[in-house]
C-alpha positions as CSV (number, residue, x, y, z in Angstrom):
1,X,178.9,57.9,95.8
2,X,175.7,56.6,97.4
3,X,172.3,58.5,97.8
4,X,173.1,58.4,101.2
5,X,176.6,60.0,100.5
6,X,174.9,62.7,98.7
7,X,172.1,63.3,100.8
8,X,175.3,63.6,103.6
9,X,176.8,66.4,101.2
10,X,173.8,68.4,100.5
11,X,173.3,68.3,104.2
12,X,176.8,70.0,105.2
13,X,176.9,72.3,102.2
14,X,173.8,73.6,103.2
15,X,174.5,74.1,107.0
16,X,177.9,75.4,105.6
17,X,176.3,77.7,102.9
18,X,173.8,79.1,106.1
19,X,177.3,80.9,108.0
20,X,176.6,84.1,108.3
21,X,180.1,85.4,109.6
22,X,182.5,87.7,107.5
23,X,185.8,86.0,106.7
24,X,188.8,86.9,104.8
25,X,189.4,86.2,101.0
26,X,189.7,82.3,100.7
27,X,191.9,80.7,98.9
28,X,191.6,80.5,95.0
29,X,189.6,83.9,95.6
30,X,191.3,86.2,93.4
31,X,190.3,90.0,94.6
32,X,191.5,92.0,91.3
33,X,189.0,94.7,90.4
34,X,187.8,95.1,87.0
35,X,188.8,98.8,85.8
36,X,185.4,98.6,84.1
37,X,182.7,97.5,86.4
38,X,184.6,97.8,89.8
39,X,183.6,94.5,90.2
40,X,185.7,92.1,92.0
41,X,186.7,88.2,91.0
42,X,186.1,84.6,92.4
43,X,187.9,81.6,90.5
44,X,187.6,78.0,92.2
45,X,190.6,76.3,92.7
46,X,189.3,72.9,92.4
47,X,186.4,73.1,89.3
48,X,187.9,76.4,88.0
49,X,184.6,78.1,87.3
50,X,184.7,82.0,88.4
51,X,182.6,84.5,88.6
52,X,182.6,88.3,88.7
53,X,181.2,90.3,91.8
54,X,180.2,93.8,93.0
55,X,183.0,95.5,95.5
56,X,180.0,95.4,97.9
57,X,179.2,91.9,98.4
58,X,181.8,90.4,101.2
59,X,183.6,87.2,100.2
60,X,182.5,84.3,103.5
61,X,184.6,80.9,103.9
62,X,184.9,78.6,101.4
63,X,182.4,75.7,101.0
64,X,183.1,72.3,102.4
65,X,186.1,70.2,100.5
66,X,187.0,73.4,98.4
67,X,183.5,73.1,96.0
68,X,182.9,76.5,96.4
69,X,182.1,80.0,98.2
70,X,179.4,82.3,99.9
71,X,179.3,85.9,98.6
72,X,176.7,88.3,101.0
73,X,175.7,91.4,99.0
74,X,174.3,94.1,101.2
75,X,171.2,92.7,101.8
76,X,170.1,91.8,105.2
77,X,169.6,87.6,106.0
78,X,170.6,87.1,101.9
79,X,173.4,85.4,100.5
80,X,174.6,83.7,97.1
81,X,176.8,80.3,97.2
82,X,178.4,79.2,94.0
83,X,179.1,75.5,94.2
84,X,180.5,73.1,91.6
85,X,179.6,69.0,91.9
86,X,181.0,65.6,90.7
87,X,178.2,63.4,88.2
88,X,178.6,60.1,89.7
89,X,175.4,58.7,90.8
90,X,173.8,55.9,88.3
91,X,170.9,57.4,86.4
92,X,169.4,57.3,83.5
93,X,171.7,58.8,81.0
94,X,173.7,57.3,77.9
95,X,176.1,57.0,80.6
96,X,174.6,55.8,82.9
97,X,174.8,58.8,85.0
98,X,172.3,61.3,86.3
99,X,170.3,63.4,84.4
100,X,169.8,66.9,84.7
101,X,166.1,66.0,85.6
102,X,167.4,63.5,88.2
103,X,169.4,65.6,90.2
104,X,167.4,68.1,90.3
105,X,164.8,65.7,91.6
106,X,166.8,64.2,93.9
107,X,167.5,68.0,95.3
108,X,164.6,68.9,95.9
109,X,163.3,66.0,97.5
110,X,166.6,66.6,100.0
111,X,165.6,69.9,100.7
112,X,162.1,68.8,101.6
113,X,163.1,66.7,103.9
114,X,165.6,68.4,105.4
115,X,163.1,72.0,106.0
116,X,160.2,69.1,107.3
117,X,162.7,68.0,109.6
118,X,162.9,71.5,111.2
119,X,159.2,71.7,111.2
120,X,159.4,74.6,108.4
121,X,156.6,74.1,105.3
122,X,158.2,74.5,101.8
123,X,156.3,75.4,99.1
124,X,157.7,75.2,95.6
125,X,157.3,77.0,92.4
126,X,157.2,75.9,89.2
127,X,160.7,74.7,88.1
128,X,162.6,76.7,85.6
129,X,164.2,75.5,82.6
130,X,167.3,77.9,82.0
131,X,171.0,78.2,81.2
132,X,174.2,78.6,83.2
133,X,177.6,79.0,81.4
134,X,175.9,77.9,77.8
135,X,175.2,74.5,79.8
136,X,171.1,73.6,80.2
137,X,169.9,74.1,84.0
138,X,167.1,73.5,86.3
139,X,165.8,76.7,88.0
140,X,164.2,75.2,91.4
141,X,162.4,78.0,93.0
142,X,160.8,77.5,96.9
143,X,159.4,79.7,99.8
144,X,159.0,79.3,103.8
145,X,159.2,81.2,106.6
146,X,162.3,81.8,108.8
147,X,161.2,81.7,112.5
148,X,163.8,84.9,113.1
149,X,164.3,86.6,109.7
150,X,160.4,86.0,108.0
151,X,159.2,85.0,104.6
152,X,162.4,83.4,102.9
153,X,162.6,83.1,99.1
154,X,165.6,80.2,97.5
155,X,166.5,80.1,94.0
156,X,169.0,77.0,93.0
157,X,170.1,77.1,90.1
158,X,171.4,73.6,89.1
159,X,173.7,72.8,85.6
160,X,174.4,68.7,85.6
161,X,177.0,67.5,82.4
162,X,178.3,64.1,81.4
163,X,181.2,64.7,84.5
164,X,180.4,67.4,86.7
165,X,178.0,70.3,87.2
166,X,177.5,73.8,88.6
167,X,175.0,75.3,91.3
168,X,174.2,78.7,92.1
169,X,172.2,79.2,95.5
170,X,170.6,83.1,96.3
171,X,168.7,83.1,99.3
172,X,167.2,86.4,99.9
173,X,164.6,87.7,102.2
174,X,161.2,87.5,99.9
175,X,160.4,91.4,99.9
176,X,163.7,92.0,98.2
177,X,163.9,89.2,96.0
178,X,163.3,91.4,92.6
179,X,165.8,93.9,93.9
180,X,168.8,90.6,94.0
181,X,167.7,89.0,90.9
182,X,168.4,91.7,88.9
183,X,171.4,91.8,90.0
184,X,172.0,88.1,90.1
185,X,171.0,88.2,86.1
186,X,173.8,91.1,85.9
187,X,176.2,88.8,88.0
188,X,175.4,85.1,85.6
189,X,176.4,87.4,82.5
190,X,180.0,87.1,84.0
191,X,179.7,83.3,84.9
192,X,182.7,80.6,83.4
193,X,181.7,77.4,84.3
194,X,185.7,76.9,84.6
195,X,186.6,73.4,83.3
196,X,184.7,70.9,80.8
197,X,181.7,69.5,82.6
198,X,181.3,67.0,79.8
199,X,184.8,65.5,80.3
200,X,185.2,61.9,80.2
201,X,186.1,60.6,84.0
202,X,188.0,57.8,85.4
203,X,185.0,57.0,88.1
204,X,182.9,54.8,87.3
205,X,178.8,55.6,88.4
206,X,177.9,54.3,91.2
207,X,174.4,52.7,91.9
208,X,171.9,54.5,93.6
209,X,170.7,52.6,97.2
């Protein structure tokens, strides 16, 4: 997979990740209810990470290629996409792989260019060192302003192993981002990161062009 490749990826999952329309459970979406929390379940069929959610947050259409879903809590113009990711890329690694720092450089320079693109100013906050599913993550933190829906706040929440890695993405209307993150902190408690990220794979990395 090429830099081009993944700036192609990003690209789609985004756009994809942006749908605002209602659809029914997808596929791999399990919708049993937790006697305890009333909360309701999401596994992945392909990278088998799942999470739980409140009954109140509507389940959208699966991401692009099965990687993942869009959950909309009630919260106008916000959503929160759960994504999982191959490690591919040559970086700098033991293995030759990405690092953690890479990709999450590699991201944000994406979305940069991408928002710039579609003459919308980014500005980003200090990055976040944090965890998701006991694995080390990169917090990446940026404002702008929608030209319909006003001052936008984006967390991604990025977790990069030897194989694979996880990404959380809450978008959220800035005035009400307190009000989501608590419950996004609530939600992560109930994160499985679903199979080993650190496996060892068949593909080789590829170099970066």
């Amino acid at each position: 997979m090429t830099m081009l490749m993944i700036r192609g990826y990003l690209v789609f999952t985004l756009a994809a990740m942006s749908l605002a329309p209602y659809a029914s459970p997808s596929l791999g979406a399990a919708t049993d209810t937790n006697a305890g929390t009333g909360w309701k379940l999401y596994t992945n069929a392909r990278f088998g990470f799942s999470v739980r959610y409140p009954d109140n947050w509507r389940l959208g259409n699966p991401l692009p290629e099965g990687i993942g879903v869009t959950l909309y809590p009630p919260i106008e113009h916000s959503l929160v996409a759960l994504s999982g990711h191959m490690n591919v890329v040559g970086g700098g690694s033991r293995d030759g792989r990405q690092t953690l720092k890479e990709f999450a450089d590699a991201h944000r320079r994406i979305i940069t260019d991408l928002y710039e693109k579609k003459a919308v100013a980014v500005k980003w906050r200090q990055d976040q060192n944090t965890t998701l599913a006991g694995f080390p993550a990169r917090q990446l933190i940026f404002t702008y302003v929608d030209g319909q829906q006003g001052p936008m706040v984006e967390h991604h929440i990025i977790s990069l192993g030897r194989n694979e890695g996880r990404g959380i993405r809450v978008k959220v209307p800035l005035p009400d981002e307190e009000r989501l993150l608590s419950m996004i902190k609530k939600i992560l408690e109930t994160y499985q990161s679903g199979r080993d990220q650190n496996a060892v794979s068949p593909l080789a990395p590829k170099e970066k062009s």
